[in-house]
C-alpha positions in Angstrom: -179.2 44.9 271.2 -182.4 45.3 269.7 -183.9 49.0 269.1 -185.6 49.5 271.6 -182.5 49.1 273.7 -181.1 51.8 271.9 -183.7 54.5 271.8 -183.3 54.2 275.8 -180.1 56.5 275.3 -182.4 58.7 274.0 -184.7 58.7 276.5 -182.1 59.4 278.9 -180.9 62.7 276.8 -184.5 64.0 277.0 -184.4 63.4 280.4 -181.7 65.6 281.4 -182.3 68.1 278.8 -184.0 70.6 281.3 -181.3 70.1 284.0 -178.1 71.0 281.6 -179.8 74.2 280.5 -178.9 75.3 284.2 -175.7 73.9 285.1 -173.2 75.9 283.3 -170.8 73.4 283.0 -173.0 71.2 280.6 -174.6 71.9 277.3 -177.2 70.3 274.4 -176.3 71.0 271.3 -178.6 70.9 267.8 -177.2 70.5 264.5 -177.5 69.2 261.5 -176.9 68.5 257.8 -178.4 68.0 254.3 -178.3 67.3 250.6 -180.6 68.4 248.0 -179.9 66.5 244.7 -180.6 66.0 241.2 -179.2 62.7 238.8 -179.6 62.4 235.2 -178.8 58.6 233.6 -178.3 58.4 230.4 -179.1 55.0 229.9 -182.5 54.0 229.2 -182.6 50.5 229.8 -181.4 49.9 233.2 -181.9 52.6 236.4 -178.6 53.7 238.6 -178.6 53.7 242.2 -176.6 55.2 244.7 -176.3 52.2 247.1 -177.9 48.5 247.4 -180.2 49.9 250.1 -182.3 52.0 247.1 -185.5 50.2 245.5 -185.1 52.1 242.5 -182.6 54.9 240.5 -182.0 57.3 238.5 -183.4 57.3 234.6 -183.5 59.8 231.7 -185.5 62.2 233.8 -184.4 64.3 236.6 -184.5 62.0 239.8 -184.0 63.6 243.3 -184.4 61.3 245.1 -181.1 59.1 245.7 -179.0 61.5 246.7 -181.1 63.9 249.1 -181.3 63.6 252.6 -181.5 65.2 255.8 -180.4 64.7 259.1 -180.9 66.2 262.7 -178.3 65.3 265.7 -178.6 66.5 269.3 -175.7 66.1 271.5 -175.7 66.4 275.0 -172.8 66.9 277.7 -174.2 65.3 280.7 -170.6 65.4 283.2 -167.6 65.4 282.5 -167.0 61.7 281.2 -170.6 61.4 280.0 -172.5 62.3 276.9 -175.1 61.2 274.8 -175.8 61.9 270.8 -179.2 61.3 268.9 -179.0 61.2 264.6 -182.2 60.9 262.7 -181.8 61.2 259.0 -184.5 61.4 256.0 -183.4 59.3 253.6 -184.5 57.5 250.3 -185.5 53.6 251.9 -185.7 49.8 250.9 -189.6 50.7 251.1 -189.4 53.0 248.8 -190.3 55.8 251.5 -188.1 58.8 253.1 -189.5 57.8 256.3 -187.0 59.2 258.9 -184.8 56.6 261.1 -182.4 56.7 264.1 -179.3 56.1 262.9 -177.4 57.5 265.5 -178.3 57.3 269.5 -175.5 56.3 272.0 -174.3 57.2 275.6 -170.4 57.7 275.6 -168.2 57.5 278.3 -164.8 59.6 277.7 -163.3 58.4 281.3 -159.6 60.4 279.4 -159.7 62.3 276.5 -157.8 59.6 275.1 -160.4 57.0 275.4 -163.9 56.6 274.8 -166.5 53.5 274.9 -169.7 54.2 273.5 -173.0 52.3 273.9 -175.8 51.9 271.9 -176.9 52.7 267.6 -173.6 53.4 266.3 -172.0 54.2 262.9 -170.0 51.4 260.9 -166.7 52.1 260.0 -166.1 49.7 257.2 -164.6 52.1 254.9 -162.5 54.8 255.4 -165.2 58.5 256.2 -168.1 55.8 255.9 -169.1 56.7 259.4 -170.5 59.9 257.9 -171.3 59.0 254.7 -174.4 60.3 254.6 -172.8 63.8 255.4 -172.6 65.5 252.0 -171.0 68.1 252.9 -168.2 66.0 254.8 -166.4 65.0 251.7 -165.5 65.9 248.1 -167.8 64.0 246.0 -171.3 64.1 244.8 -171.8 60.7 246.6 -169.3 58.5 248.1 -167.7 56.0 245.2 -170.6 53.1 244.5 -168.2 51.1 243.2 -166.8 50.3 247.1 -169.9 52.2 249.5 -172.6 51.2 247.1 -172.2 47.5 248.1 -172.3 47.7 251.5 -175.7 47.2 253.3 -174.5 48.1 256.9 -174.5 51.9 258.2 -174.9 51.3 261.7 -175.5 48.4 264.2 -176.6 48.1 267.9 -174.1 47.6 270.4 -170.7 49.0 272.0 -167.7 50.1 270.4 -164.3 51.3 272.6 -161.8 53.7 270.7 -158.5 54.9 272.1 -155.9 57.2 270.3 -152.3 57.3 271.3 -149.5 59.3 270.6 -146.6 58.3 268.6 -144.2 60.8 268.3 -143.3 63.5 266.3 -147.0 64.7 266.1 -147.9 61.4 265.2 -150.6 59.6 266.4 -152.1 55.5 266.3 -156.2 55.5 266.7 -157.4 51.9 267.7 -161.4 50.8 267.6 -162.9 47.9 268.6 -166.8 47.5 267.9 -169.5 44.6 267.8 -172.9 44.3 267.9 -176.2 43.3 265.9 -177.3 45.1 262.4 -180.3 47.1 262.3 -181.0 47.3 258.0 -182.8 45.9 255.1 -181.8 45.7 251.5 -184.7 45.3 248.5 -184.4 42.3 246.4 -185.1 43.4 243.0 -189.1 42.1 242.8 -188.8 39.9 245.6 -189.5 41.9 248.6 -186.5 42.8 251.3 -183.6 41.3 252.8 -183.7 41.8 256.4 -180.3 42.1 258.4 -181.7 43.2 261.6 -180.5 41.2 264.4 -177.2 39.6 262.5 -173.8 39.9 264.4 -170.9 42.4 263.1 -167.8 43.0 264.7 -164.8 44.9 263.3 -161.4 46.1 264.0 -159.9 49.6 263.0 -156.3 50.6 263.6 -155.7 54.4 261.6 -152.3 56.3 261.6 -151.9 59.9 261.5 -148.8 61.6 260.9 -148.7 65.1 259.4 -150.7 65.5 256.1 -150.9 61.6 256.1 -153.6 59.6 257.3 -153.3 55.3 256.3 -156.1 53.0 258.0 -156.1 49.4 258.3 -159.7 47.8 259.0 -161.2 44.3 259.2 -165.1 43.0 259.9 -166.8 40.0 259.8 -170.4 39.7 259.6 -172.6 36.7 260.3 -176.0 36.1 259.0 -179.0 34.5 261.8 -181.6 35.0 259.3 -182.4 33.5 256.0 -183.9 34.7 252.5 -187.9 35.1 252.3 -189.8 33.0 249.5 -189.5 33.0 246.5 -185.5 32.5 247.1 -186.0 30.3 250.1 -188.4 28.3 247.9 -186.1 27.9 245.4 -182.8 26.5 247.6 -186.3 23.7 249.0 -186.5 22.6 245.7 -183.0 22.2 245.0 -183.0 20.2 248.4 -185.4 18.2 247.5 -184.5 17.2 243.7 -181.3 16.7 245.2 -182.3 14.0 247.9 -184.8 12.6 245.0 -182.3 12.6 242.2 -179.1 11.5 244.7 -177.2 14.5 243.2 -175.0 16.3 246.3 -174.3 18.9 244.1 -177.8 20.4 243.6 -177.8 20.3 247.7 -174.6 22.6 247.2 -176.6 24.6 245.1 -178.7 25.4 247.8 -176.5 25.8 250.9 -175.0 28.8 248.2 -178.5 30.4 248.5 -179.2 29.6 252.2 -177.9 33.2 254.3 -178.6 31.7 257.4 -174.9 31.4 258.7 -173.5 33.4 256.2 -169.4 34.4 256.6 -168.7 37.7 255.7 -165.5 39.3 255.6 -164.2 42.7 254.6 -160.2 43.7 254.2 -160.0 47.1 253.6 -156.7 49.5 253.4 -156.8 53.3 252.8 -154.7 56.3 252.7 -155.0 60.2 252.4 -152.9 63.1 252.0 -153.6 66.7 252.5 -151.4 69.4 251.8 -151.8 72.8 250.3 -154.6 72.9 248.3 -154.3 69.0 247.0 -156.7 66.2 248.6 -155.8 62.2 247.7 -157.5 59.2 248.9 -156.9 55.9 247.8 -158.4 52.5 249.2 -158.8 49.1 248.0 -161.3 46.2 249.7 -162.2 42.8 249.5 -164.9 40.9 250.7 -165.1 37.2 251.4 -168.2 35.1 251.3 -168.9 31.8 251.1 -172.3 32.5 249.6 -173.3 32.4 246.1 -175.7 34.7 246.8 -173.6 37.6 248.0 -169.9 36.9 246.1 -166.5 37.8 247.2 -165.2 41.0 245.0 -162.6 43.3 245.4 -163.2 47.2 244.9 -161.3 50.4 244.6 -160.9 53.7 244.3 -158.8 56.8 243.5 -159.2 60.4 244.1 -157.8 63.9 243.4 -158.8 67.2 244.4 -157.2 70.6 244.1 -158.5 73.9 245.8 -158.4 76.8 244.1 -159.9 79.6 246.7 -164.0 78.7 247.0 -163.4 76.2 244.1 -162.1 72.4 243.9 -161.9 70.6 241.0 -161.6 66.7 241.3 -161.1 63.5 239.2 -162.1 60.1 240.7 -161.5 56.7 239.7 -163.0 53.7 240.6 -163.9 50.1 240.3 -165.4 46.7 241.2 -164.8 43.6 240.5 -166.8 40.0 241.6 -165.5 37.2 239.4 -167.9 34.3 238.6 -168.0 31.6 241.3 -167.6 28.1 240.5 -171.2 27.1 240.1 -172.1 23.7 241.1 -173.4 21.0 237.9 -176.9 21.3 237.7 -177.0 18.8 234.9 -178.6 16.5 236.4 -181.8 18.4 236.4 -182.0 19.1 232.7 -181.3 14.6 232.1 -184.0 14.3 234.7 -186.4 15.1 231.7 -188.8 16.8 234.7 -189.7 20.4 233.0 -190.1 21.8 236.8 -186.7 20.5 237.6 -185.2 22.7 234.2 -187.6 25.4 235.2 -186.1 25.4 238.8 -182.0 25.1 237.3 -182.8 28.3 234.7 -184.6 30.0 238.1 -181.0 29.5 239.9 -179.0 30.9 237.0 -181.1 33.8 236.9 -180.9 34.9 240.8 -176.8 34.6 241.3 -176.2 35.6 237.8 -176.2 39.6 238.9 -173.8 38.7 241.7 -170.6 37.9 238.8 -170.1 41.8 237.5 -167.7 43.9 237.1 -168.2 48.0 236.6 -165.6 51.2 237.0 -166.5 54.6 237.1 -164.0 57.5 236.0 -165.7 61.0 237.4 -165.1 64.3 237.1 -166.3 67.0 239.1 -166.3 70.8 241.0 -167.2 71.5 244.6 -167.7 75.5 245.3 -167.9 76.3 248.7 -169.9 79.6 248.1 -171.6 80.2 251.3 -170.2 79.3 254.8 -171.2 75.6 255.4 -172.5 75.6 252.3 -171.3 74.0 249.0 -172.5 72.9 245.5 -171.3 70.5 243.4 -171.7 69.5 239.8 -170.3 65.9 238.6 -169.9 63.8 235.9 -169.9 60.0 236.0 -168.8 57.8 232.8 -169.7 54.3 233.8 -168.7 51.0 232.3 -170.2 48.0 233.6 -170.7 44.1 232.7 -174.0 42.6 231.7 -175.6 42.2 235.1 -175.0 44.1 238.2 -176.4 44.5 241.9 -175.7 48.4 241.8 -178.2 48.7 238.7 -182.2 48.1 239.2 -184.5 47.3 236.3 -181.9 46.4 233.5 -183.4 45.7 230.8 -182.4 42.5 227.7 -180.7 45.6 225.3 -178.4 46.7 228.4 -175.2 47.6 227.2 -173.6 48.3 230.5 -172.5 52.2 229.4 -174.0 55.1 230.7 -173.1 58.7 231.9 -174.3 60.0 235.2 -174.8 63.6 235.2 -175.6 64.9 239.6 -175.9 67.8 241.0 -176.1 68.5 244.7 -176.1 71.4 247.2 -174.8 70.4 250.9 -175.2 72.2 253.8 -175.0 71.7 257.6 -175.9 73.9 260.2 
């Protein structure tokens, strides 16, 4: 469903908007929600982002620009089994702008209050909260983990999703959701323009269990590509193909099928649990992604988190980590015995692109949320960061990279 689609749901809320006011037994509501931040990296030779959405990160000086944003959300009761909700949020882009974007605009039908099917740009649960990630305020961090949300590209997609939550006893209760539809994003490539996802199919499955101060999830998506990389990298998997047809070498052509993303398989596994009880909050979760794309490698990430409130105040310790082992790269001997200097120019030019895709990198964080106003909370957090020689959550790394740095953030959240 392209966007256009989407922004009809809009439409339709602005529409109605001067008939609720009089009906008494409908309503439009405006909210909303925000993040002002600062980050401080200590590392000089290589820039931290929040997500791989960001063209650029934090550095020695005071950056506020990856973890700030602000949203606005109307909702609107239009009968009893039908509403609609519009999100825009101002956020730091792939283009380097904070130019605002719908990331939310869907008609709902609620036919029991058991079940709802919604239709049009819709959140993307691929990880446990992720639906409002961008909602500071919403969890206990500074920033959700990078080490598992920083990866992910998708927020949203266009399209239908159908939920339903059913009792199981005992105060217990099993939430099951169903969505598909086509993503809407881009991600920078690090000097080499943007990756464009819009129109690619996703589709995922989400089955949650609530029972007292437990909550466990199960979830599972798939993502297909229908679009390929720009030049240069495009370029670059044409020359493999064609030193492979002149050179009668099937693995260079495997070399490029890794860096085609036309018809890309993507799958994520992802398990997560919470407790809440007292004044202690735990989350755990573990992922893994499958791809059978040299370009974007499988990995498996984690995390693990602990909060305890103490009146206004929690304190909180977080641990988490990444891992994407090296693939099996195909021979590209051949190139270098072909005596050709293009054909070694174009093997060290294949090296270069999927070596940032084999890293590793963990974070152990410590941190304080005060809740000093109503709605409103700061937080100050501390981020010691251990990562391998190349990484996809790091932008300008520079040949004396060591892989160590502290993260230093500061945030105030707020929704109204």
């Amino acid at each position: 469903m392209p966007i256009h689609s989407s922004l009809r749901a809009l439409l339709a809320v602005s529409l109605a908007l001067p008939g609720l006011a009089q009906e008494p037994d409908r309503s439009a509501k405006l909210s909303g929600f925000g993040t002002l931040g600062l980050a401080w990296n200590s590392n000089r030779d290589a820039e931290f982002m929040r997500d791989v959405s960001q063209p650029a990160g934090a550095t020695r000086r005071l950056d506020a620009r990856i973890d700030s944003r602000l949203g606005l959300q109307l909702d609107a009761e239009l009968s009893r089994t039908f509403r609609a909700t519009l999100q825009v949020i101002s956020k730091y882009r792939y283009d380097n702008t904070f130019t605002p974007d719908v990331s939310w605009a869907f008609l709902g039908w609620n036919p029991e209050p058991e079940y709802q099917v919604r239709l049009g740009r819709l959140g993307v649960e691929l990880m446990m909260n992720a639906d409002s990630r961008d909602v500071g305020y919403s969890f206990l961090w500074v920033r959700p983990p990078v080490e598992g949300f920083g990866l992910i590209p998708f927020t949203r997609l266009d399209g239908l999703d159908a939920t339903a939550t059913l009792p199981l006893g005992s105060g217990a209760s099993l939430r099951l959701k169903a969505y598909y539809g086509a993503t809407t994003e881009r991600e920078p490539l690090d000097g080499l323009g943007a990756l464009n996802f819009r129109g690619d199919r996703l589709g995922g499955l989400v089955a949650e269990v609530a029972a007292g101060s437990w909550r466990g999830r199960l979830a599972y998506a798939r993502f297909q590509s229908r679009r390929d990389f720009t030049p240069p990298v495009s370029d670059l998997a044409a020359g493999l193909e064609a030193y492979a047809e002149a050179l009668g070498d099937p693995r260079l052509a495997q070399a490029a099928a890794g860096l085609r993303f036309s018809g890309a398989n993507l799958q994520w596994f992802m398990a997560g649990l919470t407790w809440e009880e007292g004044p202690y909050q735990t989350q755990a979760m573990l992922a893994r992604l499958r791809s059978d794309r040299l370009a974007m490698p499988s990995n498996w990430a984690g995390l693990l988190s602990l909060g305890r409130r103490m009146g206004p105040v929690v304190p909180y310790a977080l641990w988490s980590r990444v891992a994407a082992p090296r693939q099996q790269v195909p021979d590209l001997g051949s190139l270098a015995a072909s005596g050709d200097p293009d054909a070694a120019a174009l093997g060290e030019a294949f090296i270069a692109f999927i070596a940032p895709g084999a890293f590793s990198q963990s974070t152990l964080s410590a941190g304080l949320r005060w809740d000093f106003l109503t709605r409103m909370d700061c937080k100050l957090q501390l981020d010691r960061i251990r990562s391998g020689p190349q990484n996809l959550l790091w932008d300008q790394i520079q040949p004396g990279w060591n892989g160590r740095a502290t993260v230093v953030s500061a945030t105030v959240d707020f929704v109204f």
